[in-house]
N, C-alpha and C positions, 0 to 999 in steps of 0.2 A: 740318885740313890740306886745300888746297886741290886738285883735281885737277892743273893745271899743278903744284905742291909736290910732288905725290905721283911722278909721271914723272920730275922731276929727282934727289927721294931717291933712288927704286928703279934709277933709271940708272948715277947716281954709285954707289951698294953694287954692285952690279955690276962696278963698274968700266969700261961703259963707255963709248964718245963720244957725240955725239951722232952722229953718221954711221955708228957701226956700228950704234947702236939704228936708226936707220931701214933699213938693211940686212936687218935682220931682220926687221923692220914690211910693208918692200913699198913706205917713205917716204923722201923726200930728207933729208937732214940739217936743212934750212932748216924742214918741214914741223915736227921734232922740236924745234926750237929756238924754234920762234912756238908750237906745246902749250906750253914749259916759260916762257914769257914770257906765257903766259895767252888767247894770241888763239885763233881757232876750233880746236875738237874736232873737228869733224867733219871 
């Protein structure tokens, strides 16, 4: 499984958005959604 794969599983189980994960992160939603679409990590 891919890292981008691994952030949208463990998201999804969670239950939840992508805006709250970044909430929590310290990242915008958009940040979290280009991780789980595979562009930069960093």
């Amino acid at each position: 499984m891919t890292m981008n794969e691994n952030i949208k599983t463990l998201r999804l189980q969670k239950r939840l958005s992508q805006e709250a994960l970044g909430e929590l992160l310290g990242v915008s939603a958009q940040a979290v959604s280009k991780w789980e679409r595979g562009g930069s990590l960093s």
